[in-house]
MOPAC internal coordinates of N, CA, C and O (Angstrom, degrees):
PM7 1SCF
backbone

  N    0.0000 0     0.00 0     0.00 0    0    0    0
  C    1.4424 1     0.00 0     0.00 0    1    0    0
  C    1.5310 1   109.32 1     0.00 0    2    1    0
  O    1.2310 1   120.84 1   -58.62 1    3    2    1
  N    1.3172 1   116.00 1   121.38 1    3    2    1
  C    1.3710 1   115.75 1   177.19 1    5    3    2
  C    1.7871 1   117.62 1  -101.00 1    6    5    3
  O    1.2310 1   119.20 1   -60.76 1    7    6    5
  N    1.3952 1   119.13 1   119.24 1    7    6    5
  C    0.8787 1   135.88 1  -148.05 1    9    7    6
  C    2.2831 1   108.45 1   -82.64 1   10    9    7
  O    1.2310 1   124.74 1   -28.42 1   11   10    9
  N    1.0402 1   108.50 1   151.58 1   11   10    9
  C    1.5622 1   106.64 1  -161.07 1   13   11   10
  C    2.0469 1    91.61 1   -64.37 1   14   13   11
  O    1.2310 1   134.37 1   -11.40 1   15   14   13
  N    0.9668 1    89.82 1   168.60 1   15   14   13
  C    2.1410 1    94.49 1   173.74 1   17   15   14
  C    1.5176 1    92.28 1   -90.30 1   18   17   15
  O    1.2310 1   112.31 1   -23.34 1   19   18   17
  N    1.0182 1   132.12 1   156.66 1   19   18   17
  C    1.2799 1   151.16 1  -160.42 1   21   19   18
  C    1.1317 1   134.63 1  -174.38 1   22   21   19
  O    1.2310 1   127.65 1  -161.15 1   23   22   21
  N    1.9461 1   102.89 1    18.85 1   23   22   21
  C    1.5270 1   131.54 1   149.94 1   25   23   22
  C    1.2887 1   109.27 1   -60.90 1   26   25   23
  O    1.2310 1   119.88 1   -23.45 1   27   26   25
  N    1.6051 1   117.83 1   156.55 1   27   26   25
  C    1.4130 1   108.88 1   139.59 1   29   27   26
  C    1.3564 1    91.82 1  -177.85 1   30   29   27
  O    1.2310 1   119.46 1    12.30 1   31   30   29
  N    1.3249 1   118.64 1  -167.70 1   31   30   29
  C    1.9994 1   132.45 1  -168.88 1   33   31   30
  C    1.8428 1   102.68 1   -91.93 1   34   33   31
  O    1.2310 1   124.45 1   -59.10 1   35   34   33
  N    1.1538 1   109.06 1   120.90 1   35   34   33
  C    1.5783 1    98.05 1   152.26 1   37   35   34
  C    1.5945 1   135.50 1   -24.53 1   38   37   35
  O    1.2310 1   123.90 1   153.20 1   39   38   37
  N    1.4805 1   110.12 1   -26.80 1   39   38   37
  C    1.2874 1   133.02 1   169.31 1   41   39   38
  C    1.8180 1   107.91 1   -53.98 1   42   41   39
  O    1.2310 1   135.31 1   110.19 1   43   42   41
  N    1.3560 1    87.98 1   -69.81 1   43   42   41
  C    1.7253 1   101.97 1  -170.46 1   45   43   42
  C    1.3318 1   110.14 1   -73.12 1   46   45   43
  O    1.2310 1   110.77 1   169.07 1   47   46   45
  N    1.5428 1   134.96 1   -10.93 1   47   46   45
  C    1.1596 1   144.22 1  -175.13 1   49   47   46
  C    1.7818 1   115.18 1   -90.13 1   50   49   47
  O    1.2310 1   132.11 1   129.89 1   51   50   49
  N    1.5947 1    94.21 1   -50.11 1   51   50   49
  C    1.5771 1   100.86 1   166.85 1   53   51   50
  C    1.9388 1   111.76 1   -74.70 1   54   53   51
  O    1.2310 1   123.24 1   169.54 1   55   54   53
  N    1.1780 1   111.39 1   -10.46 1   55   54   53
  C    1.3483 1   104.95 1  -169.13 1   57   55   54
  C    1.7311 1   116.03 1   -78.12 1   58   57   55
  O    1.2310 1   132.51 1  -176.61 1   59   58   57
  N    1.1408 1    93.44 1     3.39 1   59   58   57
  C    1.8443 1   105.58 1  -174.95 1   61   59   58
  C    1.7838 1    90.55 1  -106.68 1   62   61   59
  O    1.2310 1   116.06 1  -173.54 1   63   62   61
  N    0.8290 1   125.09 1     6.46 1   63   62   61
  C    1.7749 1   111.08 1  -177.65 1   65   63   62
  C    1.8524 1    87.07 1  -119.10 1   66   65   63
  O    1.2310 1   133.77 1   -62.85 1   67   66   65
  N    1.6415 1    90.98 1   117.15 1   67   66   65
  C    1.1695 1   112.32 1  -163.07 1   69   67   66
  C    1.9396 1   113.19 1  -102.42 1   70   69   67
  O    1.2310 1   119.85 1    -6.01 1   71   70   69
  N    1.5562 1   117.89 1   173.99 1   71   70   69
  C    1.4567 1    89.08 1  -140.01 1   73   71   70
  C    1.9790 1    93.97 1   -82.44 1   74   73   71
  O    1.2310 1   105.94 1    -3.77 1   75   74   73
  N    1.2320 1   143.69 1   176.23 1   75   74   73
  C    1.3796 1   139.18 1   177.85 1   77   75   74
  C    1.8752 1    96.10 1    71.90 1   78   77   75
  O    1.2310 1   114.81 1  -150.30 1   79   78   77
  N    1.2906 1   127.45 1    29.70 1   79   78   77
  C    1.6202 1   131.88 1  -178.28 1   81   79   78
  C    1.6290 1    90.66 1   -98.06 1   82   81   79
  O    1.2310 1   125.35 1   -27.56 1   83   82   81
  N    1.5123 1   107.33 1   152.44 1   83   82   81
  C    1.5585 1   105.71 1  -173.79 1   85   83   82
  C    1.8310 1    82.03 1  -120.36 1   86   85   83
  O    1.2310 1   127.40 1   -39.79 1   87   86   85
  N    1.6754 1   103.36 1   140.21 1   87   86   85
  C    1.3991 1   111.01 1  -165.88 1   89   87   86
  C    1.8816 1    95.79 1  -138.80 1   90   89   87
  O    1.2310 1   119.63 1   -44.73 1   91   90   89
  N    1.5417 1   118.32 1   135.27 1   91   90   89
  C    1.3587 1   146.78 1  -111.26 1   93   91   90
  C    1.4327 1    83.57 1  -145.88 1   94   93   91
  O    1.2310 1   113.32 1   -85.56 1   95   94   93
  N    1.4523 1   130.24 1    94.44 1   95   94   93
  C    1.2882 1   118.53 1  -177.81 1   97   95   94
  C    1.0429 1   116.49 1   -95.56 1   98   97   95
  O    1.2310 1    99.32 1    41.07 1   99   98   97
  N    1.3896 1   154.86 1  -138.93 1   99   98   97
  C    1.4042 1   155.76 1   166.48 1  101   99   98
  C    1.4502 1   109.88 1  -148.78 1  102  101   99
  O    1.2310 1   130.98 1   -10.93 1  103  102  101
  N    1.6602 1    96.42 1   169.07 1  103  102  101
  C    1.7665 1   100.43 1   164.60 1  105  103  102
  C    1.6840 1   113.69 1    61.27 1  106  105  103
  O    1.2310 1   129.25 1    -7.42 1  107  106  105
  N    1.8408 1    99.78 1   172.58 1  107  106  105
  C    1.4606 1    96.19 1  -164.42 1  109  107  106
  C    1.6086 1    88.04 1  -118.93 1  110  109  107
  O    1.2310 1   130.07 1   -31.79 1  111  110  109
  N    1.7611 1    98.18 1   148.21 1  111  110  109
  C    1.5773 1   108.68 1   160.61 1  113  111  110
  C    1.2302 1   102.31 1    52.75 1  114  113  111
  O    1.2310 1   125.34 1    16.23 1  115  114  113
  N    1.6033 1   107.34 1  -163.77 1  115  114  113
  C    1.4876 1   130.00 1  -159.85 1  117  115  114
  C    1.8428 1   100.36 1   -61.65 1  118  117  115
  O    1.2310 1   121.23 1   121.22 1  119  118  117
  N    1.0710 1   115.25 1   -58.78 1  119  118  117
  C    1.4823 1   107.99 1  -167.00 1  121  119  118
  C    0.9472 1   125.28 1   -66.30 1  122  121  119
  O    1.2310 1   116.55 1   173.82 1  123  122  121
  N    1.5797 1   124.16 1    -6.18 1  123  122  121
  C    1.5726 1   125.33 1   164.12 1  125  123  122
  C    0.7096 1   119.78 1  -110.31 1  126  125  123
  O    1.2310 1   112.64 1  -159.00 1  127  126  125
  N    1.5455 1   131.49 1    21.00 1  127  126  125
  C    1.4276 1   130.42 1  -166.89 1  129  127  126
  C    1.9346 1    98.22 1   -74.19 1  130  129  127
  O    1.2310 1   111.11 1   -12.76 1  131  130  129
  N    1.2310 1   134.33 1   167.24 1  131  130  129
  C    1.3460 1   128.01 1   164.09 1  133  131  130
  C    1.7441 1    98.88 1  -101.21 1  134  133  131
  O    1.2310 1   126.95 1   -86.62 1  135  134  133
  N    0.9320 1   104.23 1    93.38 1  135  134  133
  C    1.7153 1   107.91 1  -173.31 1  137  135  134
  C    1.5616 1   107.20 1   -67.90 1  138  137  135
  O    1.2310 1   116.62 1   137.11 1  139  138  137
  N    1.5533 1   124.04 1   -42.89 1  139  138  137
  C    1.1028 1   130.43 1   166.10 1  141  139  138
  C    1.7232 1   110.81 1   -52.27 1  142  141  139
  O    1.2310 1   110.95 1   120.56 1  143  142  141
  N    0.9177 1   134.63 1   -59.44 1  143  142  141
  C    1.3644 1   121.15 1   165.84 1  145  143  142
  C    1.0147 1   146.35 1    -2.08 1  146  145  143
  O    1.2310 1   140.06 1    95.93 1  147  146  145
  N    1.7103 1    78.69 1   -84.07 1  147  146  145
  C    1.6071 1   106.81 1   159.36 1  149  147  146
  C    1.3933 1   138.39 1   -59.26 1  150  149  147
  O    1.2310 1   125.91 1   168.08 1  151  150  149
  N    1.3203 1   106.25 1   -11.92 1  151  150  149
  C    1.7389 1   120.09 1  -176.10 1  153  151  150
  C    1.7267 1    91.96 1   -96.65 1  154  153  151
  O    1.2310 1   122.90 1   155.78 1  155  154  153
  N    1.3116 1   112.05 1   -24.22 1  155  154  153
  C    1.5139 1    85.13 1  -170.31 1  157  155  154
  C    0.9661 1    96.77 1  -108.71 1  158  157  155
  O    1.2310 1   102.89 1   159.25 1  159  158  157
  N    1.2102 1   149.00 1   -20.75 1  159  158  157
  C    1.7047 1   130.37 1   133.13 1  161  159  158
  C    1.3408 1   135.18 1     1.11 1  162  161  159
  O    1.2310 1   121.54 1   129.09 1  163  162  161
  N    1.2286 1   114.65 1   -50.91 1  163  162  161
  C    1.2402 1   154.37 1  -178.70 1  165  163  162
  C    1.2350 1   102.22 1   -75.13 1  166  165  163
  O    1.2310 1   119.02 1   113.15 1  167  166  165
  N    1.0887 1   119.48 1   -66.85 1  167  166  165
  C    1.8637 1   156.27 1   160.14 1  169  167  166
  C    1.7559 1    92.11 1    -1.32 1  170  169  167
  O    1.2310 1   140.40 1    99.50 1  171  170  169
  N    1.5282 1    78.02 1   -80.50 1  171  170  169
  C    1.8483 1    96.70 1  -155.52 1  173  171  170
  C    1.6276 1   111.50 1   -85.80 1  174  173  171
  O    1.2310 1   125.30 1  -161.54 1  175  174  173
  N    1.4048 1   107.42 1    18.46 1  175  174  173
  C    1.6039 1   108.77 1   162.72 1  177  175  174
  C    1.9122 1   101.42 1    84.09 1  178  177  175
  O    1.2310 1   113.76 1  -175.47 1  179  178  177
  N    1.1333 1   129.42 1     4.53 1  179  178  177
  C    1.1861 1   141.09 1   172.84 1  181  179  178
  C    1.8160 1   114.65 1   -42.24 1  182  181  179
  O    1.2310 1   118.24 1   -69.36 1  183  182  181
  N    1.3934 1   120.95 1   110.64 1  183  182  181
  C    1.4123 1   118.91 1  -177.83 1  185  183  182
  C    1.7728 1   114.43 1  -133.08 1  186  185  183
  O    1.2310 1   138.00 1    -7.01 1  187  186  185
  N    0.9345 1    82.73 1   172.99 1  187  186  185
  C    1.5432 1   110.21 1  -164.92 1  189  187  186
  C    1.9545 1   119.66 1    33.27 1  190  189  187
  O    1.2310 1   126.17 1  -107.99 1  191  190  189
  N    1.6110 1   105.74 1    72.01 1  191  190  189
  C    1.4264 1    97.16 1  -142.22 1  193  191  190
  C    1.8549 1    80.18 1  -116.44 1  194  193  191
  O    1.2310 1   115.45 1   -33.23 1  195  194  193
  N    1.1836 1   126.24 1   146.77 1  195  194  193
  C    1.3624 1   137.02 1  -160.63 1  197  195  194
  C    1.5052 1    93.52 1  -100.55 1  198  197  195
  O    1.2310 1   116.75 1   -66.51 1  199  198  197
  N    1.1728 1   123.79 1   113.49 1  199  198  197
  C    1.6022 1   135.27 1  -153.46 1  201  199  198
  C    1.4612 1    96.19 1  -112.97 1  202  201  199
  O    1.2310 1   115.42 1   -69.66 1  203  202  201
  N    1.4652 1   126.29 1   110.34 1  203  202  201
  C    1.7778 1   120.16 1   170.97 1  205  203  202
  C    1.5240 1   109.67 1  -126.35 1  206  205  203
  O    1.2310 1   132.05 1   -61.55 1  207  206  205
  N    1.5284 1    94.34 1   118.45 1  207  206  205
  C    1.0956 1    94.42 1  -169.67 1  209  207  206
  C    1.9688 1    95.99 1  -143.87 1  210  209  207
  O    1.2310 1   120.11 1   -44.56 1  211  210  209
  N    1.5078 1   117.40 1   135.44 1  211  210  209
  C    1.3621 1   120.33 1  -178.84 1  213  211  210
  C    1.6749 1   127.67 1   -44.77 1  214  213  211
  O    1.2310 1   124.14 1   145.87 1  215  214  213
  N    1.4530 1   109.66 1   -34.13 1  215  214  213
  C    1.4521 1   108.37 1   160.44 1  217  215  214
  C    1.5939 1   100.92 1  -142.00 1  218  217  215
  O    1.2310 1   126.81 1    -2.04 1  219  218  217
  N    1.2795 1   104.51 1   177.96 1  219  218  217
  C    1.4357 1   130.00 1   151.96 1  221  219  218
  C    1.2947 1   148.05 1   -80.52 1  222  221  219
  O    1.2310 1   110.35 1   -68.68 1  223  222  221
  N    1.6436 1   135.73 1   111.32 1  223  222  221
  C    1.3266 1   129.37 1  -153.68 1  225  223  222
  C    1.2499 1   128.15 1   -67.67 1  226  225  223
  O    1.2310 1   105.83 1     4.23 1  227  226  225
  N    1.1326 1   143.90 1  -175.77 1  227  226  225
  C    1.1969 1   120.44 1   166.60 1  229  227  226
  C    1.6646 1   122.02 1   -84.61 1  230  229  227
  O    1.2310 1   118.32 1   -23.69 1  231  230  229
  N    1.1690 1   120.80 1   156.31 1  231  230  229
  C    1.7798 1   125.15 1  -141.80 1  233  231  230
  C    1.6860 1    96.53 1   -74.00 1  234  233  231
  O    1.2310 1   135.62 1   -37.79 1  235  234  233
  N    1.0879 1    87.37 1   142.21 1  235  234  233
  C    2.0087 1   108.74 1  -159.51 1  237  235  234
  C    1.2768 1   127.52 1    69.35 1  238  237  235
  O    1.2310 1   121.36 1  -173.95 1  239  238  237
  N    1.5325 1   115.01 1     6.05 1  239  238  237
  C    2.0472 1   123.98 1   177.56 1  241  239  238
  C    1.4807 1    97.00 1  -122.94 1  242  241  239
  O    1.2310 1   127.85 1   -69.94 1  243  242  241
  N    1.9560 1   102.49 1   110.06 1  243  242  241
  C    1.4424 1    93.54 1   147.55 1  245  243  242
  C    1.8027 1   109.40 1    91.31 1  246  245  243
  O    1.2310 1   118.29 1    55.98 1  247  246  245
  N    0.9543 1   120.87 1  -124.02 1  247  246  245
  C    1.7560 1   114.04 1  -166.05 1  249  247  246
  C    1.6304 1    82.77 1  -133.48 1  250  249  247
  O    1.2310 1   125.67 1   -73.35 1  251  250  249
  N    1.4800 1   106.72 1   106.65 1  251  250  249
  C    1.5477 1   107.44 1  -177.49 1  253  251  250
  C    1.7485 1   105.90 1  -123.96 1  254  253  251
  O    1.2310 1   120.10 1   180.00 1  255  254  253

């Protein structure tokens, strides 16, 4: 059985989380933040999106 490809770009991966999508972050503080995420979030014009995440970064890094 040959299995589907299930590569692809952060691009095409974030591009299915649509805008008012509630997004489930992980990890603690600065070092787990997914910073890439979040930049392309940002990136692709993405709004009003319900952000949960266990704490808060420090002010101007990340989901503050």
């Amino acid at each position: 059985m040959t299995l589907p490809y299930k590569r692809g770009t952060i691009e095409e991966a974030i591009s299915v989380i649509g805008n008012g999508a509630s997004v489930m972050l992980g990890c603690f503080g600065v070092p787990g933040t997914p910073f890439c995420l979040t930049r392309e979030l940002v990136r692709q014009g993405r709004r009003e999106l319900t952000m949960i995440k266990n704490d808060a970064n420090e002010a101007g890094m990340g989901v503050d």
